[in-house]
Backbone as ProteinMPNN parsed JSONL, in Angstrom:
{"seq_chain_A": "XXXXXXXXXXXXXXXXXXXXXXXXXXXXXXXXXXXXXXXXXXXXXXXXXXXXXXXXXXXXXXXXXXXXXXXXXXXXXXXXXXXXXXXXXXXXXXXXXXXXXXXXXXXXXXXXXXXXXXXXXXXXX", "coords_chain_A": {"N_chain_A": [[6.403, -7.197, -0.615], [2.941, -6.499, 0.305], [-0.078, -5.575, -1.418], [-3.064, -4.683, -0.909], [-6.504, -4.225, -1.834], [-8.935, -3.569, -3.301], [-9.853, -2.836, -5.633], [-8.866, -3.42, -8.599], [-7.627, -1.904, -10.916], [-6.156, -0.126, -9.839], [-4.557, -2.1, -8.186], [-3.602, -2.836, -10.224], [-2.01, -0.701, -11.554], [0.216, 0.352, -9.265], [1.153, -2.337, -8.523], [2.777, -2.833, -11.164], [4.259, -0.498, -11.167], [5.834, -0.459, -8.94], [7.179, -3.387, -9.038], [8.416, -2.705, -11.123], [10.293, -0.967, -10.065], [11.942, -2.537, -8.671], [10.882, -4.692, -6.207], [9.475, -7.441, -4.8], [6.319, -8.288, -5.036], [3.22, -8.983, -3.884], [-0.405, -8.995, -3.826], [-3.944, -8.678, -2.771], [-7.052, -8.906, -2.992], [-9.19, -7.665, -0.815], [-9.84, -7.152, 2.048], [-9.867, -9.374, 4.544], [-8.716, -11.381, 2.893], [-5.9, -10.407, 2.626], [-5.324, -9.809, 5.118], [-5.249, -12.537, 5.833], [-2.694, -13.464, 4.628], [-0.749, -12.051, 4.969], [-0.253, -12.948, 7.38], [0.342, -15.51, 6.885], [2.392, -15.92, 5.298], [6.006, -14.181, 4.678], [6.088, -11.251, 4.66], [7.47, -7.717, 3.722], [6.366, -4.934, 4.068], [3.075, -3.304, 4.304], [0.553, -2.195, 2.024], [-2.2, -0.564, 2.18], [-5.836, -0.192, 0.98], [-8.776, 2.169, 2.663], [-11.167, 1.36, 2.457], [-13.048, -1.062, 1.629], [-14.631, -4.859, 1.32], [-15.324, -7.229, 2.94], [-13.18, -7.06, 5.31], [-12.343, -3.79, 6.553], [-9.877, -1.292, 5.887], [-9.278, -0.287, 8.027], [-9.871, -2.036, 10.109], [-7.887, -4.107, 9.268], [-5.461, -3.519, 9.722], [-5.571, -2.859, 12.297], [-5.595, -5.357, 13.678], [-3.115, -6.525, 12.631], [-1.41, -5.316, 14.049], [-2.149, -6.707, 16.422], [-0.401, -8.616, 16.474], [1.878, -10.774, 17.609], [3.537, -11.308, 15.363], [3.361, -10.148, 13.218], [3.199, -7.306, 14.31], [5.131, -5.496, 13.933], [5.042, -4.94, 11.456], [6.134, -2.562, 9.05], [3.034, -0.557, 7.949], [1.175, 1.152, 5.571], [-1.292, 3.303, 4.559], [-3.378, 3.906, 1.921], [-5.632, 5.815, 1.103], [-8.585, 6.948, -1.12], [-9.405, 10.661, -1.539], [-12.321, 11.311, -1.162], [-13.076, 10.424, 1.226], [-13.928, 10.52, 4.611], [-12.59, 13.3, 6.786], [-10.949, 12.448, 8.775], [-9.79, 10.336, 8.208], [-7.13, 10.26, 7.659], [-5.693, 10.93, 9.936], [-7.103, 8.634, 11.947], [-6.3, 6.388, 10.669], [-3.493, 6.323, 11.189], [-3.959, 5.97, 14.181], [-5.177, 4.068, 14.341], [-2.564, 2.425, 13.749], [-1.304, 2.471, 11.456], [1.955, 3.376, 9.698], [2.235, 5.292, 7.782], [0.466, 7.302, 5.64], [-1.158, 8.116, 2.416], [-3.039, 10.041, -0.137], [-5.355, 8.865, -2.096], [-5.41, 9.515, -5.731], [-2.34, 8.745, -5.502], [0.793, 9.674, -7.259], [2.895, 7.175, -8.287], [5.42, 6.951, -7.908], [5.529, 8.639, -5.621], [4.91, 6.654, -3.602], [6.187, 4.888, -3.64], [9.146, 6.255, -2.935], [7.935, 6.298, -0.383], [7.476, 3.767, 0.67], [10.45, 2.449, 0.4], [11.223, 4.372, 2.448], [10.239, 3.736, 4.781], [11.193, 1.461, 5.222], [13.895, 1.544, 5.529], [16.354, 0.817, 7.96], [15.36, 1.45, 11.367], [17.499, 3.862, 12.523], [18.171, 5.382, 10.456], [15.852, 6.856, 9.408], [14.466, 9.167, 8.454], [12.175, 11.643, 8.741]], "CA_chain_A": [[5.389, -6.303, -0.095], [1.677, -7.035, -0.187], [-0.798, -4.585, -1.544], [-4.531, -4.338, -0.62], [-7.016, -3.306, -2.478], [-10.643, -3.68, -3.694], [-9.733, -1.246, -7.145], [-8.291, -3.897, -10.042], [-6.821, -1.093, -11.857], [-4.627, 0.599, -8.691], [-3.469, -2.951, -7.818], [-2.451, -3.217, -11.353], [-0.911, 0.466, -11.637], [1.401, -0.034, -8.249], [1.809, -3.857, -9.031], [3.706, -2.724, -12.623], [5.141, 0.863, -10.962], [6.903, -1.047, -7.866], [7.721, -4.436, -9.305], [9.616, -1.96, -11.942], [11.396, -0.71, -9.165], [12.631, -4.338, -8.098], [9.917, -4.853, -5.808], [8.558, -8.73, -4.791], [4.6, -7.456, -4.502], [1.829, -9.794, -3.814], [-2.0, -8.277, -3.679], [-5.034, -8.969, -2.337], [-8.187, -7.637, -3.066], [-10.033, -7.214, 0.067], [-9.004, -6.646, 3.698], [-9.938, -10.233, 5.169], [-8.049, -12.162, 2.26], [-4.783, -9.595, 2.632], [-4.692, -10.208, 6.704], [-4.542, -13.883, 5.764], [-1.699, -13.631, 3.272], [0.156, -11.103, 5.427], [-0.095, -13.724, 8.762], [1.086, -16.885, 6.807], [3.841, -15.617, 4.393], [6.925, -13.123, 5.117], [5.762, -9.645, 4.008], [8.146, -6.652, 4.606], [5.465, -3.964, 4.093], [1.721, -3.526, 3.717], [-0.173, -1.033, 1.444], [-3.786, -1.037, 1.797], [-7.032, 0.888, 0.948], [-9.277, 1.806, 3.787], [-12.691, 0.871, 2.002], [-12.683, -2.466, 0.997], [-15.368, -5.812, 1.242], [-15.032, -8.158, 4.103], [-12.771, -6.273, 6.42], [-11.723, -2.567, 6.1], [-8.071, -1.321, 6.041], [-8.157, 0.218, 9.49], [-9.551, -3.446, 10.949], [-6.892, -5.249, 9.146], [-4.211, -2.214, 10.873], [-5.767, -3.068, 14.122], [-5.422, -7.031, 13.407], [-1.877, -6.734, 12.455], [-1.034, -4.849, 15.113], [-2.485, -7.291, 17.321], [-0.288, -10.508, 16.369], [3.641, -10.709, 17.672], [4.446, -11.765, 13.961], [3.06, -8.775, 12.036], [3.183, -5.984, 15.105], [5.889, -4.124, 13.493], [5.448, -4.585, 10.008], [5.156, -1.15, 8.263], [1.861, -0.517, 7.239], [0.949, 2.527, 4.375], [-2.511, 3.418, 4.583], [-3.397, 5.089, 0.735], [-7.022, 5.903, 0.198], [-9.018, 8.149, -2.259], [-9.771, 12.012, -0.828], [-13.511, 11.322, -0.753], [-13.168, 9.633, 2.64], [-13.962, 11.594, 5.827], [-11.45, 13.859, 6.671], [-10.297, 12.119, 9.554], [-9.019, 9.229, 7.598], [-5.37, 9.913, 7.963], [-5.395, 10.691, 11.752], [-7.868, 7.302, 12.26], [-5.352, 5.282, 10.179], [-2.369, 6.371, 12.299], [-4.308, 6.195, 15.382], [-5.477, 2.523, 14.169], [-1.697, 1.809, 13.935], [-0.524, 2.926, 10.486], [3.081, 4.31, 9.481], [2.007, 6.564, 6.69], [-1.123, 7.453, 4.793], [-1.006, 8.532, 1.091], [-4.361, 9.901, -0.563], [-5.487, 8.251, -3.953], [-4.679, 8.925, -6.289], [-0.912, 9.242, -5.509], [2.13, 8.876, -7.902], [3.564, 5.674, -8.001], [6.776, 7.265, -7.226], [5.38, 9.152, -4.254], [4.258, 5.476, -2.616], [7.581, 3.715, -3.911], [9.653, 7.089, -2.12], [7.287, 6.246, 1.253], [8.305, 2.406, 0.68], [11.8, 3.05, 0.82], [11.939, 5.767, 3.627], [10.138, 2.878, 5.865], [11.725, -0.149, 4.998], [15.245, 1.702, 5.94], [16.595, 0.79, 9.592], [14.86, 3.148, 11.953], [18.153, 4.615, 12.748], [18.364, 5.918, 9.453], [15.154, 7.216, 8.255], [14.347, 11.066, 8.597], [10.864, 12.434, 9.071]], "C_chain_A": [[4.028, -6.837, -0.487], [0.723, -5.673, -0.496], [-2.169, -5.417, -1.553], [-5.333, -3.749, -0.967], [-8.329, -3.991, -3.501], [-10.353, -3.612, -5.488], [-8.784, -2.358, -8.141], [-7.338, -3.195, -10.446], [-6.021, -0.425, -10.914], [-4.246, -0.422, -8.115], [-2.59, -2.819, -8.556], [-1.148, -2.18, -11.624], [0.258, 0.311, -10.499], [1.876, -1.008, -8.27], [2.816, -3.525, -10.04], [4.914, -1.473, -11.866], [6.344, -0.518, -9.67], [7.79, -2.459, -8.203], [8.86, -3.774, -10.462], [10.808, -1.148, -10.904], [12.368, -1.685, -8.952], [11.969, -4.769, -6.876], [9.201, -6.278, -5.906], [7.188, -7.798, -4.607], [3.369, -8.788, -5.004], [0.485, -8.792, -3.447], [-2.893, -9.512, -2.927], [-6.178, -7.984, -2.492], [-9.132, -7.644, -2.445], [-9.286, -7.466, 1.082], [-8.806, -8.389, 4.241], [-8.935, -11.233, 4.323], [-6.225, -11.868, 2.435], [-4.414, -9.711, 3.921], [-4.623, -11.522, 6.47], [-3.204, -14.057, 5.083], [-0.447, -12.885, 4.675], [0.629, -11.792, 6.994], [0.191, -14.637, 8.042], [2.175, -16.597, 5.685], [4.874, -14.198, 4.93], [6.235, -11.936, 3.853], [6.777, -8.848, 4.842], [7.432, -5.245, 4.427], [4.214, -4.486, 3.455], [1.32, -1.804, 3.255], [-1.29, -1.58, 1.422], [-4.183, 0.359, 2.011], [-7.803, 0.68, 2.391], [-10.562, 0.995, 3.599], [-12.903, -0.101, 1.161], [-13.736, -3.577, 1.944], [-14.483, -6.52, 1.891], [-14.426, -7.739, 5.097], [-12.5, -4.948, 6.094], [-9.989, -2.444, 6.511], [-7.993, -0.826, 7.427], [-8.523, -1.039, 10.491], [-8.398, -4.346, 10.796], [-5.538, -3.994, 9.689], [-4.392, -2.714, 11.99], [-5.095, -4.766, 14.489], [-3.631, -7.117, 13.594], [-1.196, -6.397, 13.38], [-1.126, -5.85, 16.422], [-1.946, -8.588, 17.929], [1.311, -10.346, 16.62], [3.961, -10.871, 15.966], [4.169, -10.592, 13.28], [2.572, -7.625, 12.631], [3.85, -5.102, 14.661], [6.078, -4.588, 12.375], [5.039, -3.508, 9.513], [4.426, -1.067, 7.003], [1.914, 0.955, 6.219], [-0.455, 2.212, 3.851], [-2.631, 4.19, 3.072], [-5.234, 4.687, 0.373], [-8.058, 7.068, -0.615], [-9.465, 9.18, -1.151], [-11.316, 12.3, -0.741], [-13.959, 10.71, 0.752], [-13.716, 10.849, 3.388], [-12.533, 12.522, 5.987], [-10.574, 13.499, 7.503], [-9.476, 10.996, 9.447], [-7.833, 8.519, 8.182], [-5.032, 9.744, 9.429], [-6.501, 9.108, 12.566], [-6.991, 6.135, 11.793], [-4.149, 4.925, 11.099], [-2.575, 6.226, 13.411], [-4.537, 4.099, 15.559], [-4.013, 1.527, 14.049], [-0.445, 1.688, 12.486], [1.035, 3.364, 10.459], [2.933, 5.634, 9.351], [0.593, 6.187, 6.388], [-0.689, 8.204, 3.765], [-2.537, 8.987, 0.973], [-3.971, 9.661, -2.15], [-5.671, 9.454, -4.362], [-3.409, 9.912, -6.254], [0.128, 8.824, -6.869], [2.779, 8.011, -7.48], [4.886, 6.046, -7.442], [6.432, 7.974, -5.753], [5.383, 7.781, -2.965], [5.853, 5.231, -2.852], [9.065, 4.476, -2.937], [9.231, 6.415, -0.552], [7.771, 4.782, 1.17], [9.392, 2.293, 1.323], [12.367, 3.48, 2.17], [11.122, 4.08, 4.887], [9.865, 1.195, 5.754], [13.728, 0.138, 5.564], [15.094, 2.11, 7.308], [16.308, 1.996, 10.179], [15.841, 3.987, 12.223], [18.549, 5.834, 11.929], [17.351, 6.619, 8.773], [15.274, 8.393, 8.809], [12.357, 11.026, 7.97], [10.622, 12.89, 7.691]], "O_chain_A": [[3.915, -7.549, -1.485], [0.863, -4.725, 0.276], [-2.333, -6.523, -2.067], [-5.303, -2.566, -0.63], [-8.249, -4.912, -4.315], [-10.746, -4.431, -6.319], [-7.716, -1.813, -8.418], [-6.193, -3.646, -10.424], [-4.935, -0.108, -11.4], [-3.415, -0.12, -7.259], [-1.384, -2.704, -8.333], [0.043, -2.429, -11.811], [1.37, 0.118, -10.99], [3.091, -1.021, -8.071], [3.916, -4.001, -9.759], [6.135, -1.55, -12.002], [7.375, -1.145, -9.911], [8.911, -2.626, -7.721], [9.972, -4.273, -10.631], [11.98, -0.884, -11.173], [13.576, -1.494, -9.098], [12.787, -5.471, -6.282], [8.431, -6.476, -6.846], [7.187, -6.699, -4.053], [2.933, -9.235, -6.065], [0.656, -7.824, -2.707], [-2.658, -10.688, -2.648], [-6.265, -6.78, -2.248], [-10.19, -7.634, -3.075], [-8.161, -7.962, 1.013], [-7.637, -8.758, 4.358], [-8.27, -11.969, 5.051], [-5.395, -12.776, 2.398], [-3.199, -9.736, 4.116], [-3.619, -11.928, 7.056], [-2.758, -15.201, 5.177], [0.564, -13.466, 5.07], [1.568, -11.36, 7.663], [0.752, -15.262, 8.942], [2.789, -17.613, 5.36], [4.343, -13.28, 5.555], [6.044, -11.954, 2.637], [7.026, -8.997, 6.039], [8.174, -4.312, 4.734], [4.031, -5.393, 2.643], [1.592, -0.725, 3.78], [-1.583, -2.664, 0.918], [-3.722, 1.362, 2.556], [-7.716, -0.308, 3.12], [-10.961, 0.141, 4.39], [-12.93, 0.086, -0.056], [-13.788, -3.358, 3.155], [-13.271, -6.583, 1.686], [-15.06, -7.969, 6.127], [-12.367, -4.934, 4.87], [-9.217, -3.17, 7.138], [-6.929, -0.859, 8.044], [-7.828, -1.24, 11.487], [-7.938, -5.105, 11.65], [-4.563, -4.64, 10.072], [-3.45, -3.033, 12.715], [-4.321, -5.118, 15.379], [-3.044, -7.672, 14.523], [-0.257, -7.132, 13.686], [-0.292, -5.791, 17.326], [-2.285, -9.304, 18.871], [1.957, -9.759, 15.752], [4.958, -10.251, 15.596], [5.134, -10.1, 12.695], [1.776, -6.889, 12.047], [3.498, -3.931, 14.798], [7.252, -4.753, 12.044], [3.837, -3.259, 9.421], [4.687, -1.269, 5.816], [2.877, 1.714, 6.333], [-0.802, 1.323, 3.074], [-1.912, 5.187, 3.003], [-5.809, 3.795, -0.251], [-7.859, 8.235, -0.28], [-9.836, 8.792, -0.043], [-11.669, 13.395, -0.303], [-15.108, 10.627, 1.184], [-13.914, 11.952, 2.88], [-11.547, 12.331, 5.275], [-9.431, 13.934, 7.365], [-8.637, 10.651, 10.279], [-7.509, 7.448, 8.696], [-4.39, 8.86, 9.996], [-6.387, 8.807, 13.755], [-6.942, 5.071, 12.41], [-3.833, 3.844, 11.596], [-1.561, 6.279, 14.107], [-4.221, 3.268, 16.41], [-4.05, 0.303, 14.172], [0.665, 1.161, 12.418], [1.334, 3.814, 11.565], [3.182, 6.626, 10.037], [-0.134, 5.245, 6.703], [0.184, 9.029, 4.034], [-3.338, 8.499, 1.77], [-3.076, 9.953, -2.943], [-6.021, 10.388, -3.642], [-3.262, 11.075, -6.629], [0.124, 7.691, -7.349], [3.262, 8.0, -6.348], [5.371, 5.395, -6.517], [7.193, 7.753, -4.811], [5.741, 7.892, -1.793], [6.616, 5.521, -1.931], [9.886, 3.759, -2.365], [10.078, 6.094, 0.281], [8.79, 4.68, 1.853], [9.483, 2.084, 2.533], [13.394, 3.183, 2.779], [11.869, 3.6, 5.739], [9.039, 0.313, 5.987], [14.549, -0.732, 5.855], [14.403, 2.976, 7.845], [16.673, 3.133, 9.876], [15.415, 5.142, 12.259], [19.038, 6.891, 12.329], [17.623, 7.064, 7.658], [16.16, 8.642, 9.626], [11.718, 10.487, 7.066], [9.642, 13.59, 7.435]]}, "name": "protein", "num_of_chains": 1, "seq": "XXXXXXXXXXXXXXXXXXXXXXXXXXXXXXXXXXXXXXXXXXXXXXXXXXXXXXXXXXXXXXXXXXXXXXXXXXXXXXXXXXXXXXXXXXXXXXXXXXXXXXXXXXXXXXXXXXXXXXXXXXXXX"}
C-alpha cells in the first residue's frame, strides 16, 4: 500500500499501525511524488491526505483515475475535519473509494483497508 501525506507524524503513526498488521506500506510525502511511486511500482491501495504541496489528493484521485494501470486501484481519501465540508462528497466525486476524517484510529483505516482490498463480490457496504 502507499500512503500520502504531507504530516511526518501520521505517516509515521499508520506506517507502524498497518505494517503491524502485516502490511507492505510505502509513503510519500506530497501528492506529485506519491502519483509517481503509485504509476511505476505495484501498489494495491492508496491512502492520501487532501492538502498536500505540489499536487493535492483529489488531483492525484483524478490522475489515477485517468491511467489504465492505476484506474481501479482503491483509493482512501483521510483528511483532518477542518476542511470544507464538502470534502468527502468532492473526494468520491473526484474518484475515491472511501474517505476517513483525521484524525482516525489506526484500526478504523486498517478495517477500511481490508473491507476494500476483499474481491468485490465479497465486500458489504
Amino acid at each position: 500500500m502507499l500512503i500520502i501525506d504531507d504530516d511526518g507524524d501520521v505517516r509515521d503513526v499508520y506506517t507502524i499501525y498497518l505494517r503491524y498488521e502485516g502490511f507492505d506500506v510505502a509513503v510519500a510525502e506530497d501528492g506529485l511524488t506519491g502519483l509517481a511511486y503509485a504509476q511505476q511500482h505495484r501498489v494495491d491501495i492508496v491512502i492520501l491526505d487532501l492538502t498536500m504541496p505540489r499536487m493535492d489528493g483529489f488531483e492525484v484521485t483524478r490522475q489515477l483515475r485517468a491511467h489504465d494501470r492505476t484506474r481501479h486501484l482503491p483509493i482512501i481519501v483521510f483528511s483532518g475535519g477542518f476542511g470544507r465540508t464538502t470534502d468527502a462528497q468532492d473526494a468520491l466525486a473526484a474518484g475515491a473509494n472511501a474517505y476517513c476524517t483525521k484524525p482516525c484510529l489506526p484500526e478504523t483505516l486498517s478495517r477500511e483497508v481490508k473491507r476494500l482490498l476483499q474481491p468485490p463480490q465479497s465486500r458489504t457496504a
